[in-house]
Chimera marker file (.cmm) of the C-alpha trace (Angstrom):
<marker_set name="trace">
<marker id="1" x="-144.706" y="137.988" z="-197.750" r="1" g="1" b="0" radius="0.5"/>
<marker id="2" x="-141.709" y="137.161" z="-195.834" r="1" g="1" b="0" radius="0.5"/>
<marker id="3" x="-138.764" y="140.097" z="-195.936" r="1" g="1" b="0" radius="0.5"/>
<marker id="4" x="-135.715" y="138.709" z="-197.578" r="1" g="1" b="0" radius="0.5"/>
<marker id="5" x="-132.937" y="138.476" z="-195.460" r="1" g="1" b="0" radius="0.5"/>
<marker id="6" x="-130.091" y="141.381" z="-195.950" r="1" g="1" b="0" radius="0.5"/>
<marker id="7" x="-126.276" y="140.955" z="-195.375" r="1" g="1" b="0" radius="0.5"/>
<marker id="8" x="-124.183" y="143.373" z="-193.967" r="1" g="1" b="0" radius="0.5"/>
<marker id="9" x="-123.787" y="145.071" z="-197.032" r="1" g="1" b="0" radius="0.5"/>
<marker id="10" x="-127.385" y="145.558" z="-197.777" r="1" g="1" b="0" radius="0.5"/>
<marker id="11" x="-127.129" y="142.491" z="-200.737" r="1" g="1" b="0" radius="0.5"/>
<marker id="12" x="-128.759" y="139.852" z="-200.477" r="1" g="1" b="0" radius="0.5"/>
<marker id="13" x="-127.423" y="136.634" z="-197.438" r="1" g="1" b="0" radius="0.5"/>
<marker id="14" x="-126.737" y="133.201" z="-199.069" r="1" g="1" b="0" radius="0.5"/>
<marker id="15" x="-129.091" y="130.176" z="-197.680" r="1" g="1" b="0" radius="0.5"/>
<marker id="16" x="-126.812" y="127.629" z="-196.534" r="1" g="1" b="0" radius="0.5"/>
<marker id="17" x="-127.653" y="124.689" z="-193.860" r="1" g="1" b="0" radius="0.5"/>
<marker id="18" x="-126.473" y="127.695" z="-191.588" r="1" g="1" b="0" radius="0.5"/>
<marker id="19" x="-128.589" y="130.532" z="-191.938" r="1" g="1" b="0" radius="0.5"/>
<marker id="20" x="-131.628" y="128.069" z="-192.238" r="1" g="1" b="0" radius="0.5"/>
<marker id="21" x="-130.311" y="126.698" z="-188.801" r="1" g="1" b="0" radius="0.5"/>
<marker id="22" x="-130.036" y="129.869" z="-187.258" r="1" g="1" b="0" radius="0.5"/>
<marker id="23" x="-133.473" y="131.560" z="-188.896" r="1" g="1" b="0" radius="0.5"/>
<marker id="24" x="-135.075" y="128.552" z="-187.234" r="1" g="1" b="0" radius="0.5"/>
<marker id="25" x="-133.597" y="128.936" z="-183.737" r="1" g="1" b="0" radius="0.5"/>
<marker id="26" x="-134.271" y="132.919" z="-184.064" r="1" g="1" b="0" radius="0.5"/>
<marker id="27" x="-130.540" y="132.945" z="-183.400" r="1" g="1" b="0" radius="0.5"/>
<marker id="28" x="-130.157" y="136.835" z="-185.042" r="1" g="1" b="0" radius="0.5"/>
<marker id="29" x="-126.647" y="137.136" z="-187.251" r="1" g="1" b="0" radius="0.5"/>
<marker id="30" x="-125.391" y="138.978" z="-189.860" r="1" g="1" b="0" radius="0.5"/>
<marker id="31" x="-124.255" y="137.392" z="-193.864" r="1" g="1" b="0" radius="0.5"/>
<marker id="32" x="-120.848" y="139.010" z="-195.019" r="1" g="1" b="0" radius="0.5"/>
<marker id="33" x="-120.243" y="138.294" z="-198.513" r="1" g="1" b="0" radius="0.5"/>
<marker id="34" x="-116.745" y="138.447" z="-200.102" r="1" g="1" b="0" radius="0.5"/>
<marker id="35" x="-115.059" y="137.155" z="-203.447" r="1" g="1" b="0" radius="0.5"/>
<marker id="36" x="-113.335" y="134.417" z="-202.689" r="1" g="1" b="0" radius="0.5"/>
<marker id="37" x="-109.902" y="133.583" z="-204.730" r="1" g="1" b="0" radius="0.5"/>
<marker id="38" x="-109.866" y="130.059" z="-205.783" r="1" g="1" b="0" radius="0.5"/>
<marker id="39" x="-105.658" y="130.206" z="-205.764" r="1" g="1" b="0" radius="0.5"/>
<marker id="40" x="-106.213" y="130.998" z="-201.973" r="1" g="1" b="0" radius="0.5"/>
<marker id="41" x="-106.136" y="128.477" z="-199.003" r="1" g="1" b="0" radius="0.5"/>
<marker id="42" x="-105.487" y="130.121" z="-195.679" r="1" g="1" b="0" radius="0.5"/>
<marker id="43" x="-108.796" y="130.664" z="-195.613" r="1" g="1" b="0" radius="0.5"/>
<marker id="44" x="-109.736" y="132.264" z="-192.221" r="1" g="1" b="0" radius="0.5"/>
<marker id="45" x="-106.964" y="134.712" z="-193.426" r="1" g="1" b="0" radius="0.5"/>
<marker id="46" x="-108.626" y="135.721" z="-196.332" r="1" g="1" b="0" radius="0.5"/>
<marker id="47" x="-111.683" y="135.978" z="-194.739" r="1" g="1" b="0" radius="0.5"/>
<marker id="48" x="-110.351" y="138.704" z="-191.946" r="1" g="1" b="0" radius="0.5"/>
<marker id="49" x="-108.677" y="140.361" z="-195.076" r="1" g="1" b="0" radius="0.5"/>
<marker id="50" x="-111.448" y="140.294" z="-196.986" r="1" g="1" b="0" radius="0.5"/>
<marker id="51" x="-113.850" y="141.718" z="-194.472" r="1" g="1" b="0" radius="0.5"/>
<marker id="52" x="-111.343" y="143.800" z="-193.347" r="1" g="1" b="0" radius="0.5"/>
<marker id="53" x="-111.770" y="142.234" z="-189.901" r="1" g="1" b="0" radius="0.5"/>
<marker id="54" x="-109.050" y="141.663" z="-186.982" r="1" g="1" b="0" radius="0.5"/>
<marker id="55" x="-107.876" y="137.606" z="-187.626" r="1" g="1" b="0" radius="0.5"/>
<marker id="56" x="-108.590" y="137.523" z="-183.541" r="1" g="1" b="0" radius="0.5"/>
<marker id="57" x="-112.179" y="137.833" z="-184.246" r="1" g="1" b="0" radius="0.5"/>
<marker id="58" x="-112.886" y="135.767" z="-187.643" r="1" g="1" b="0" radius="0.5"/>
<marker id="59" x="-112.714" y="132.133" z="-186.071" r="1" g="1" b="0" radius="0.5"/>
<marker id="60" x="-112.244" y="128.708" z="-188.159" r="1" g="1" b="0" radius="0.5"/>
<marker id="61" x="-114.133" y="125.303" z="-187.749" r="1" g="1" b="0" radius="0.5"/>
<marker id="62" x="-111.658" y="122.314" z="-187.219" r="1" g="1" b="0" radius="0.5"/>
<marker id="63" x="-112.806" y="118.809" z="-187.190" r="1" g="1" b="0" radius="0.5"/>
<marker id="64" x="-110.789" y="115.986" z="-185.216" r="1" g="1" b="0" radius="0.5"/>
<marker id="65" x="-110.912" y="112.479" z="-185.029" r="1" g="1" b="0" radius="0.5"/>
<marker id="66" x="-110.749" y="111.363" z="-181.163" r="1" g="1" b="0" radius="0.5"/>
<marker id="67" x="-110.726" y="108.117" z="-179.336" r="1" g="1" b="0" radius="0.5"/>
<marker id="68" x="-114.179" y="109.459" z="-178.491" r="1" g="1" b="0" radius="0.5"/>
<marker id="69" x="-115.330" y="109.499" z="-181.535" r="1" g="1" b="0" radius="0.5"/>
<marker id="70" x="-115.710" y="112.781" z="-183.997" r="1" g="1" b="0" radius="0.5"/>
<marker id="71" x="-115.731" y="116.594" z="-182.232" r="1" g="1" b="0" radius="0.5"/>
<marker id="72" x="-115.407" y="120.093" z="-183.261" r="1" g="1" b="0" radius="0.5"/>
<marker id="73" x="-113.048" y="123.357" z="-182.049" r="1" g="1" b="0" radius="0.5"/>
<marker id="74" x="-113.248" y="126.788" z="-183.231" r="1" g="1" b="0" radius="0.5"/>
<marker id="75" x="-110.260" y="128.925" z="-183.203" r="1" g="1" b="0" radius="0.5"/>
<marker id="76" x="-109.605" y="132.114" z="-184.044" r="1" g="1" b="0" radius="0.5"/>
<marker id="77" x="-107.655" y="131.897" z="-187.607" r="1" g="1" b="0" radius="0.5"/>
<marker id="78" x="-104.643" y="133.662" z="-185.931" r="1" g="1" b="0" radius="0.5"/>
<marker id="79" x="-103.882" y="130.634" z="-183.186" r="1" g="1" b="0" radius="0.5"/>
<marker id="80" x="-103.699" y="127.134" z="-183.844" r="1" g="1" b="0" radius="0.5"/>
<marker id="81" x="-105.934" y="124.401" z="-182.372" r="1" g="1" b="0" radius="0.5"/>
<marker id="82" x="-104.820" y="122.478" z="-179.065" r="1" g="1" b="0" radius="0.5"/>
<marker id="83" x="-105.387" y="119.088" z="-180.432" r="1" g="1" b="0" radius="0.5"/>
<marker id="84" x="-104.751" y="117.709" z="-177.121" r="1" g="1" b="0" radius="0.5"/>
<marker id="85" x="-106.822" y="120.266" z="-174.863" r="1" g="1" b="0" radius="0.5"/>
<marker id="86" x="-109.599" y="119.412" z="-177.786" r="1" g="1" b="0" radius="0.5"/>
<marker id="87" x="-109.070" y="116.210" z="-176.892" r="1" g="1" b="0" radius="0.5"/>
<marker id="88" x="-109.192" y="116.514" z="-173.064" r="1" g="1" b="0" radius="0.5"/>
<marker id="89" x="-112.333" y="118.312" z="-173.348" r="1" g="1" b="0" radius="0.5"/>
<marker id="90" x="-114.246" y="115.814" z="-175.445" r="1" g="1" b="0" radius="0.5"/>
<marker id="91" x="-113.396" y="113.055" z="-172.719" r="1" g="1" b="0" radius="0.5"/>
<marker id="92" x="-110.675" y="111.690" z="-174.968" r="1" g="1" b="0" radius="0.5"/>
<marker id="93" x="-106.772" y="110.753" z="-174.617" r="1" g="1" b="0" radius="0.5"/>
<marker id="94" x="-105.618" y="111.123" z="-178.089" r="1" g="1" b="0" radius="0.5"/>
<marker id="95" x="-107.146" y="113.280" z="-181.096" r="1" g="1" b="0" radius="0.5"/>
<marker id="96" x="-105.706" y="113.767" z="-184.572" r="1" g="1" b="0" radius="0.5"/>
<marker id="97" x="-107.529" y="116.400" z="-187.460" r="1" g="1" b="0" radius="0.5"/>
<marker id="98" x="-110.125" y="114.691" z="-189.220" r="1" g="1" b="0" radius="0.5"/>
<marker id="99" x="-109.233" y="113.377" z="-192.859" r="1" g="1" b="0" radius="0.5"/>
<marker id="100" x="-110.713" y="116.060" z="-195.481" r="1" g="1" b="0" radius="0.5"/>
<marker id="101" x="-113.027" y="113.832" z="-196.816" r="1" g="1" b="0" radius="0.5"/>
<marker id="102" x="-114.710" y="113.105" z="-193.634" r="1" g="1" b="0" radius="0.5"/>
<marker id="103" x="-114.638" y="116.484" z="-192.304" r="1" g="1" b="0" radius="0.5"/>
<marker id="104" x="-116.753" y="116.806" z="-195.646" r="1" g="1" b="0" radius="0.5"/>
<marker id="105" x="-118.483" y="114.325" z="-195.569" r="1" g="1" b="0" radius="0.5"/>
<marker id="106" x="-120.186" y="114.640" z="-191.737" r="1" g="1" b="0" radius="0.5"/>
<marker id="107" x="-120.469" y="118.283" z="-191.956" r="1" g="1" b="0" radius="0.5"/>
<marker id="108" x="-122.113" y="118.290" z="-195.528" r="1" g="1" b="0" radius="0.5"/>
<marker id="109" x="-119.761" y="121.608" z="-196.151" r="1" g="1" b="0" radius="0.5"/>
<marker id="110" x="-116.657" y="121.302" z="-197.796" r="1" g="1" b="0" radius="0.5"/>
<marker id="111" x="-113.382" y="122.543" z="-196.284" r="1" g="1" b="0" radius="0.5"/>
<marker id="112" x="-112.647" y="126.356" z="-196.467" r="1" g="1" b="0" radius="0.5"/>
<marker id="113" x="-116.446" y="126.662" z="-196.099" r="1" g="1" b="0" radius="0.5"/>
<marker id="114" x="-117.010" y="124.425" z="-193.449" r="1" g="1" b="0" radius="0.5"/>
<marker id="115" x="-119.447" y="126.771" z="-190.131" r="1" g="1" b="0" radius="0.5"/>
<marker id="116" x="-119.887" y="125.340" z="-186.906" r="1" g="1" b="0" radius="0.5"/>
<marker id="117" x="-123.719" y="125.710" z="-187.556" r="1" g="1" b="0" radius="0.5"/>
<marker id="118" x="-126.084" y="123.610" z="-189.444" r="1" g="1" b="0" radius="0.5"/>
<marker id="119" x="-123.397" y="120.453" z="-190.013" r="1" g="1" b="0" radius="0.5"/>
<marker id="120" x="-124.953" y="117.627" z="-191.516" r="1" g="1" b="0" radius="0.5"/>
<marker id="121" x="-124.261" y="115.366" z="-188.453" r="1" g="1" b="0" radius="0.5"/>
<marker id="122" x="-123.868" y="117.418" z="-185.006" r="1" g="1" b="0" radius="0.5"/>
<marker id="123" x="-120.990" y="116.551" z="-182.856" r="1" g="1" b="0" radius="0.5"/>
<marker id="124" x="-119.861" y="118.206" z="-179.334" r="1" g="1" b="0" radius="0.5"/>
<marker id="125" x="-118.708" y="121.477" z="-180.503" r="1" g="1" b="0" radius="0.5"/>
<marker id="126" x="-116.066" y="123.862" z="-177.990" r="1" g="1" b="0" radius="0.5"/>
<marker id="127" x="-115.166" y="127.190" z="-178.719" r="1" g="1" b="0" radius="0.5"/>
<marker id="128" x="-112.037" y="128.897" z="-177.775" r="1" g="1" b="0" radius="0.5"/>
<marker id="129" x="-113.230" y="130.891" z="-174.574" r="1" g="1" b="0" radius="0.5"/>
<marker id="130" x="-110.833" y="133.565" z="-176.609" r="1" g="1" b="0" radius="0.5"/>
<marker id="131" x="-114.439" y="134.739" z="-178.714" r="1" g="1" b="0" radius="0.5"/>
<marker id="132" x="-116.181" y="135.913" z="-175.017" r="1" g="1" b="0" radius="0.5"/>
<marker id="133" x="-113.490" y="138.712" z="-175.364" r="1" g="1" b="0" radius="0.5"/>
<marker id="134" x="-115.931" y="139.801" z="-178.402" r="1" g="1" b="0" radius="0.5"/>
<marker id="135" x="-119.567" y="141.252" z="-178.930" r="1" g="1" b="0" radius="0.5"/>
<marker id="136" x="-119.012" y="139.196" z="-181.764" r="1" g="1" b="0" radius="0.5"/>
<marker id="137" x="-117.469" y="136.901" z="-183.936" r="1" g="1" b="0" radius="0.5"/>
<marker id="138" x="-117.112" y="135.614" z="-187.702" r="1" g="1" b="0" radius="0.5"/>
<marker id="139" x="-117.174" y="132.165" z="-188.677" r="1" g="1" b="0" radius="0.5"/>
<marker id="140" x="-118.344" y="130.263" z="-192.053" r="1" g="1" b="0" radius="0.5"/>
<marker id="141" x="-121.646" y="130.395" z="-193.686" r="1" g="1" b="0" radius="0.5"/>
<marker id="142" x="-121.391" y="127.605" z="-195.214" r="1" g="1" b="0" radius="0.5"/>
<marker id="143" x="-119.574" y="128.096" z="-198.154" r="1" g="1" b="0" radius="0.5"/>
<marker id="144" x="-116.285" y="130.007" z="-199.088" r="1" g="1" b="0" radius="0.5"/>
<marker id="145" x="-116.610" y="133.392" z="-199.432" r="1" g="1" b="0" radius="0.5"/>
<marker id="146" x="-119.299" y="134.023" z="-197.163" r="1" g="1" b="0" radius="0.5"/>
<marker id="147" x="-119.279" y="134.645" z="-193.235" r="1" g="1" b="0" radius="0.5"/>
<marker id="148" x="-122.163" y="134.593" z="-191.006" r="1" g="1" b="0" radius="0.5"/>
<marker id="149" x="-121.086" y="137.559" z="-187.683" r="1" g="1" b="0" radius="0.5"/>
<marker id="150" x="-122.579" y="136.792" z="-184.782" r="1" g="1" b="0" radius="0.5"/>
<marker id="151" x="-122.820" y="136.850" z="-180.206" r="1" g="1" b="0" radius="0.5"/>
<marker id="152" x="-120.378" y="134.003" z="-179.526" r="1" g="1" b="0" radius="0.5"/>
<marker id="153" x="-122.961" y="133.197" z="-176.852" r="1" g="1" b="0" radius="0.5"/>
<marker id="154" x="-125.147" y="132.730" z="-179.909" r="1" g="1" b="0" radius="0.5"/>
<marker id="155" x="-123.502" y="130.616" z="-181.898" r="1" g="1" b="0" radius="0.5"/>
<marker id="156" x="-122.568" y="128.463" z="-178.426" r="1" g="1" b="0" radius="0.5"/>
<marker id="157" x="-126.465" y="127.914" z="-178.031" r="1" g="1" b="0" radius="0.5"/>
<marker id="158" x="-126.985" y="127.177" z="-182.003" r="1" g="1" b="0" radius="0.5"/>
<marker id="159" x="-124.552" y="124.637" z="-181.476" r="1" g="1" b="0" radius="0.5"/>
<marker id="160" x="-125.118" y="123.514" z="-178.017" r="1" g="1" b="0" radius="0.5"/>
<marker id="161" x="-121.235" y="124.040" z="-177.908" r="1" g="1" b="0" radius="0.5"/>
<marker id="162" x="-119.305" y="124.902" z="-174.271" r="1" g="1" b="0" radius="0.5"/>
<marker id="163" x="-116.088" y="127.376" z="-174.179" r="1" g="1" b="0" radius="0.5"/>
<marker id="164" x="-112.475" y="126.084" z="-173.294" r="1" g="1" b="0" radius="0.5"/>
<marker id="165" x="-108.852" y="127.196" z="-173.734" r="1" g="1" b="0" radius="0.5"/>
<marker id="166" x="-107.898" y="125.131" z="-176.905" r="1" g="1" b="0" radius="0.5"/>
<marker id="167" x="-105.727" y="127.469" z="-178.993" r="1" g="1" b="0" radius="0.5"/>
<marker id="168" x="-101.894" y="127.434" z="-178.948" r="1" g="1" b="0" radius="0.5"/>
<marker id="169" x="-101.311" y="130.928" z="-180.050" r="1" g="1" b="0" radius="0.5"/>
<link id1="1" id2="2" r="1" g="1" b="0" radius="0.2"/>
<link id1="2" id2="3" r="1" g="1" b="0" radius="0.2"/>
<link id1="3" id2="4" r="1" g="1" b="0" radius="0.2"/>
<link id1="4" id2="5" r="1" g="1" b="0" radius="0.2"/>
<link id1="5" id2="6" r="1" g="1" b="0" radius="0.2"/>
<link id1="6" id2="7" r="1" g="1" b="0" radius="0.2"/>
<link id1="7" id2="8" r="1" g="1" b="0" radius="0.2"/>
<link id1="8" id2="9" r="1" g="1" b="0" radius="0.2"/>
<link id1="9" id2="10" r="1" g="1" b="0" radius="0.2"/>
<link id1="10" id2="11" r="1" g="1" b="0" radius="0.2"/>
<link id1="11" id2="12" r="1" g="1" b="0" radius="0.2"/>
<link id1="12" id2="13" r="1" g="1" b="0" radius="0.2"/>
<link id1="13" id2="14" r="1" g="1" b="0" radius="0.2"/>
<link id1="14" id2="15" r="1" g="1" b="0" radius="0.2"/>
<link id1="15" id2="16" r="1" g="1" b="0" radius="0.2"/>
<link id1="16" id2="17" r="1" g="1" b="0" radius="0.2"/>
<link id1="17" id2="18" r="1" g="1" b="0" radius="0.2"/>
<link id1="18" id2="19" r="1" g="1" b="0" radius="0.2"/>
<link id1="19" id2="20" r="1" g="1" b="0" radius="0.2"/>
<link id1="20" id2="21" r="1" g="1" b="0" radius="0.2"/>
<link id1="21" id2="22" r="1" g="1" b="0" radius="0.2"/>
<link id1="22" id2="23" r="1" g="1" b="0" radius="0.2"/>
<link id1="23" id2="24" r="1" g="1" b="0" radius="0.2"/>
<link id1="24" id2="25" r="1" g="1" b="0" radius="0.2"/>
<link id1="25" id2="26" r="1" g="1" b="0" radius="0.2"/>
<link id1="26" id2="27" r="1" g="1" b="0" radius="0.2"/>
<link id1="27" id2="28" r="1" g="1" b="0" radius="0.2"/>
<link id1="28" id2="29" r="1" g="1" b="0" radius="0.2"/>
<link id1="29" id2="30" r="1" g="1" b="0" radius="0.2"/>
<link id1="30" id2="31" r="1" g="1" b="0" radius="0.2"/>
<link id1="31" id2="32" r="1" g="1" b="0" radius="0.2"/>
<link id1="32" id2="33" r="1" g="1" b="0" radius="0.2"/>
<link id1="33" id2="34" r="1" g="1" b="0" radius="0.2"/>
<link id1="34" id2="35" r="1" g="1" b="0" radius="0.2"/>
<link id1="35" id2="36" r="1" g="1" b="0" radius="0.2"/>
<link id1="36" id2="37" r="1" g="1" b="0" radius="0.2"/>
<link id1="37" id2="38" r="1" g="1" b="0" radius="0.2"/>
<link id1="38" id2="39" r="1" g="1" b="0" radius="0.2"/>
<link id1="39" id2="40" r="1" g="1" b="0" radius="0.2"/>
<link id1="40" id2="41" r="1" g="1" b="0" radius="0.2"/>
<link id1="41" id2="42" r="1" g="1" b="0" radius="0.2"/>
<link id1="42" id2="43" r="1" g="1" b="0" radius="0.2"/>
<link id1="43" id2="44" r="1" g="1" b="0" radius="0.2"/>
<link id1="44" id2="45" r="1" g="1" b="0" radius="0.2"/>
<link id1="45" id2="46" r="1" g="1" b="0" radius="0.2"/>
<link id1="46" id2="47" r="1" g="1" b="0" radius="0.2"/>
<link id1="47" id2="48" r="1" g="1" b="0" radius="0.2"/>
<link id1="48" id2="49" r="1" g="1" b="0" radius="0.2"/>
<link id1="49" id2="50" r="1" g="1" b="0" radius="0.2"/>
<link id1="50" id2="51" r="1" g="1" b="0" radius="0.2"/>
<link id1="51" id2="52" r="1" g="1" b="0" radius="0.2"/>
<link id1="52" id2="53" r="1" g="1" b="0" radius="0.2"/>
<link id1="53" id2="54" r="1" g="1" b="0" radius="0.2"/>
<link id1="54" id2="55" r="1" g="1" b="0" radius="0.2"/>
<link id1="55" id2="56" r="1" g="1" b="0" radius="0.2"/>
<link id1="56" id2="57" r="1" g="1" b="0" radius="0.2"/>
<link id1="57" id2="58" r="1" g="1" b="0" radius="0.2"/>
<link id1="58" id2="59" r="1" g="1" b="0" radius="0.2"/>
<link id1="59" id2="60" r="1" g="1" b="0" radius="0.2"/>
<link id1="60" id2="61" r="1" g="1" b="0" radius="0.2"/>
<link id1="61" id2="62" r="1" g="1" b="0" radius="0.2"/>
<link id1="62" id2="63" r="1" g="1" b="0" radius="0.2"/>
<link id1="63" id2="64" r="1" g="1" b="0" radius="0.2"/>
<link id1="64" id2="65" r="1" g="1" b="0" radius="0.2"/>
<link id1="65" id2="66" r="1" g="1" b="0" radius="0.2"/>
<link id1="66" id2="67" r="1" g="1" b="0" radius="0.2"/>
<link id1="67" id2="68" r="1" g="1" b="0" radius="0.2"/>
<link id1="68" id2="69" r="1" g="1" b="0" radius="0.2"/>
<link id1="69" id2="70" r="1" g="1" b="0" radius="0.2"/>
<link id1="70" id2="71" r="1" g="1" b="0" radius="0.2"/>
<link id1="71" id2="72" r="1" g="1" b="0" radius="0.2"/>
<link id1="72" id2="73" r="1" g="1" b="0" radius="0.2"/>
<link id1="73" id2="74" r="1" g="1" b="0" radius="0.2"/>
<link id1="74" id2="75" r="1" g="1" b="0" radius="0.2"/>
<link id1="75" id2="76" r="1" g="1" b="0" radius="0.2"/>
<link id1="76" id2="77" r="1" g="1" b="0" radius="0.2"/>
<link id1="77" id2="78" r="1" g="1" b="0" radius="0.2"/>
<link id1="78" id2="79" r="1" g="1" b="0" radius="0.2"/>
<link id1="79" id2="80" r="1" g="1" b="0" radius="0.2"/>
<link id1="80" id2="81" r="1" g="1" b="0" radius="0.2"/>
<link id1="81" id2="82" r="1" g="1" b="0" radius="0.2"/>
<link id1="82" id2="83" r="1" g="1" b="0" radius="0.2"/>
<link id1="83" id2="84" r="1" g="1" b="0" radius="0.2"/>
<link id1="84" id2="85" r="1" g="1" b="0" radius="0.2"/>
<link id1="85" id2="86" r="1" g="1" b="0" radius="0.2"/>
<link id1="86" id2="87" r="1" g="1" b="0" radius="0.2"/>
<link id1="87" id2="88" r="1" g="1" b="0" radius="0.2"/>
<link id1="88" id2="89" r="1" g="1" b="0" radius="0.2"/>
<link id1="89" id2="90" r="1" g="1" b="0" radius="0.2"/>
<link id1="90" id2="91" r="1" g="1" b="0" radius="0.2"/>
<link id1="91" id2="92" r="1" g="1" b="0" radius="0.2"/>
<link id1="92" id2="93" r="1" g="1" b="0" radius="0.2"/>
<link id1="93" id2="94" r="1" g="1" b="0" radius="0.2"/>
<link id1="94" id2="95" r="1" g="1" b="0" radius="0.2"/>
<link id1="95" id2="96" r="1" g="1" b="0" radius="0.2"/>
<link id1="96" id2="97" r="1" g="1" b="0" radius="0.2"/>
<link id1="97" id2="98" r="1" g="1" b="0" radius="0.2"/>
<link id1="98" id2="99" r="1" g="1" b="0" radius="0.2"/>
<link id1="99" id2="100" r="1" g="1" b="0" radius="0.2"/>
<link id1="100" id2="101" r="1" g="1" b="0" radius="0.2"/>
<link id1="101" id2="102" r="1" g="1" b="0" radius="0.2"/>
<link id1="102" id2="103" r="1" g="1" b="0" radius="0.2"/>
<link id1="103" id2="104" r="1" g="1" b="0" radius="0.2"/>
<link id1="104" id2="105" r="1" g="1" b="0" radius="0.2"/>
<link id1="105" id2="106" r="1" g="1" b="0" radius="0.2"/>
<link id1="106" id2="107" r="1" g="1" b="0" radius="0.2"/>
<link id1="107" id2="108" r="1" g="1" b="0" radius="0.2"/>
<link id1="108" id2="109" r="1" g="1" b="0" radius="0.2"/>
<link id1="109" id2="110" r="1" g="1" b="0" radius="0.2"/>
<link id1="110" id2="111" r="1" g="1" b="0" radius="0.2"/>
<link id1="111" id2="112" r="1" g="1" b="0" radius="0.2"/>
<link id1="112" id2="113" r="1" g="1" b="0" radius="0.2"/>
<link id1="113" id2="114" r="1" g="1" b="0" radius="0.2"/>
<link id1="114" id2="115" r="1" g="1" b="0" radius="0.2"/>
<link id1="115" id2="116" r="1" g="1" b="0" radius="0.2"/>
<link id1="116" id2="117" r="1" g="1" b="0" radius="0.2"/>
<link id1="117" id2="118" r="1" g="1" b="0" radius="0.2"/>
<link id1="118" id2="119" r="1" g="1" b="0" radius="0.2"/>
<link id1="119" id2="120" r="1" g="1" b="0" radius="0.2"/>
<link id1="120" id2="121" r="1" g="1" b="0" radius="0.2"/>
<link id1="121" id2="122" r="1" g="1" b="0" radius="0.2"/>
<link id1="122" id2="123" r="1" g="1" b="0" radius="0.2"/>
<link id1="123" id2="124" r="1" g="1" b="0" radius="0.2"/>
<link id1="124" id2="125" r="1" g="1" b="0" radius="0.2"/>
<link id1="125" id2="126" r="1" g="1" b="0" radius="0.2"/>
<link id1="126" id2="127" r="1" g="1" b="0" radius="0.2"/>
<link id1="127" id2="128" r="1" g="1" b="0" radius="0.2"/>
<link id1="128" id2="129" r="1" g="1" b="0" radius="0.2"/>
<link id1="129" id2="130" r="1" g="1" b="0" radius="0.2"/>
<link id1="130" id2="131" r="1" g="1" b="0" radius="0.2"/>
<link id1="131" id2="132" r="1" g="1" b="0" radius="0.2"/>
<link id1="132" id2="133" r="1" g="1" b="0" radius="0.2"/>
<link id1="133" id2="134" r="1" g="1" b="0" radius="0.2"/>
<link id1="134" id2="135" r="1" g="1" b="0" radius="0.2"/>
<link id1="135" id2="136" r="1" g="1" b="0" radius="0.2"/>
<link id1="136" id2="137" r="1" g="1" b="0" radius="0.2"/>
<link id1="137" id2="138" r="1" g="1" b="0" radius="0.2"/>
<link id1="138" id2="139" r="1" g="1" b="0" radius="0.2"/>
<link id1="139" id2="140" r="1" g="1" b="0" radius="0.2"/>
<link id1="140" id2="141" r="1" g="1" b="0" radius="0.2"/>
<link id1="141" id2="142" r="1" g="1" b="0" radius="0.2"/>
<link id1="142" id2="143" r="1" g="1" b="0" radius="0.2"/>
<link id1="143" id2="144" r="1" g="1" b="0" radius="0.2"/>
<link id1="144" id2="145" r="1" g="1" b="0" radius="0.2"/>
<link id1="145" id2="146" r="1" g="1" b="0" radius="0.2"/>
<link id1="146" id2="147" r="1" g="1" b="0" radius="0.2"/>
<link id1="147" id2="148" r="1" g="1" b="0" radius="0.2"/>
<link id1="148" id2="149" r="1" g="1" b="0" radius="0.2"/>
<link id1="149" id2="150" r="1" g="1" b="0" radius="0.2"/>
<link id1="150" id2="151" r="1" g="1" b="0" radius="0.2"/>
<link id1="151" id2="152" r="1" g="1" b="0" radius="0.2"/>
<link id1="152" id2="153" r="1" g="1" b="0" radius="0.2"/>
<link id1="153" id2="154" r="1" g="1" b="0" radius="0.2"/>
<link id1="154" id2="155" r="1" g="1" b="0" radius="0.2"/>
<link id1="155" id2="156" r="1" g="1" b="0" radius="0.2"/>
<link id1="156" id2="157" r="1" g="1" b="0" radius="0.2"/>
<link id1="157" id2="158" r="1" g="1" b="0" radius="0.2"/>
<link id1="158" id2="159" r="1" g="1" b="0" radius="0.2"/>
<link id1="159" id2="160" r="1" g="1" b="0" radius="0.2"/>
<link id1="160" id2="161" r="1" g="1" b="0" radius="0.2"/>
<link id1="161" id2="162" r="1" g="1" b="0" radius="0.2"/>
<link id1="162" id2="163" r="1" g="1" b="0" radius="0.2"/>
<link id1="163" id2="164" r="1" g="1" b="0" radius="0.2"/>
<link id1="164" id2="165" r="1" g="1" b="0" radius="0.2"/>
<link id1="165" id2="166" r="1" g="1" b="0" radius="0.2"/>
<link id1="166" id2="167" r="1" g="1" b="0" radius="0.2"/>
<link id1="167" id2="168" r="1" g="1" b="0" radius="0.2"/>
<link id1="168" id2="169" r="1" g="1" b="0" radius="0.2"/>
</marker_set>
């Protein structure tokens, strides 16, 4: 029988589109499970709070609608996404943040929980070149209140994602 999989806290990890993604790539990560406040909505900050983990190192998913077509950046959650270096590195000219619903709707997460990992329709994915600085990082699991830590050059290859500067800090 197959050994349930163990968060950091020795409780049981969520399964989420993400940590089936991952499990099937043998991409190794570790679950961090917090109680999420509904009244909140920053968050990436809760998250670094929560987990009691430097902001520089929990990073957000961000969705944005390009001339391209749809794309991905990760940020940490203490800089703000370069919608225009986003842009320049998805081969686009202009870029705007995705409308809610979409971002929703294409990732099959919904916002706040939204990871970089298991999305419901894959898009070219870049990560802030900030996260090498790190043996590794925090992003979503797939649902608020849960965080999924992991090698940045992991999650790069579960995603098939590049790095770039595309933070304004």
């Amino acid at each position: 029988m197959a050994k349930k999989a163990r968060g950091a806290d020795g409780g049981a990890v969520p399964t989420t589109a993400a940590t089936v993604a991952l499990r099937s790539a043998g991409i190794p990560f570790t679950g961090h499970v917090y109680v999420h406040d509904s009244a909140v909505t920053d968050f990436g900050a809760e998250a670094a709070r929560e987990l009691g983990v430097p902001p520089e190192r929990v990073f957000k998913t961000l969705m944005v609608d390009t001339d391209a077509g749809l794309g991905i950046g990760i940020v940490s959650v203490r800089d703000q996404l370069d919608v225009k270096a986003l842009a320049a590195e998805l081969g686009a000219k202009r870029a705007a943040m995705a409308d809610k619903a979409l971002a929703e709707r294409k990732s099959g997460y919904v916002v706040g929980g939204i990871s970089p990992v298991g999305q419901k329709t894959p898009l070219p994915t870049v990560l802030d070149g900030s996260a090498l600085e790190y043996e590794t990082i925090f992003v979503s699991g797939g649902r608020r209140g849960f965080d999924l830590e992991l090698a940045p050059a992991d999650l790069l290859r579960a995603v098939s994602g590049r790095t770039a500067v595309i933070r304004r800090g």
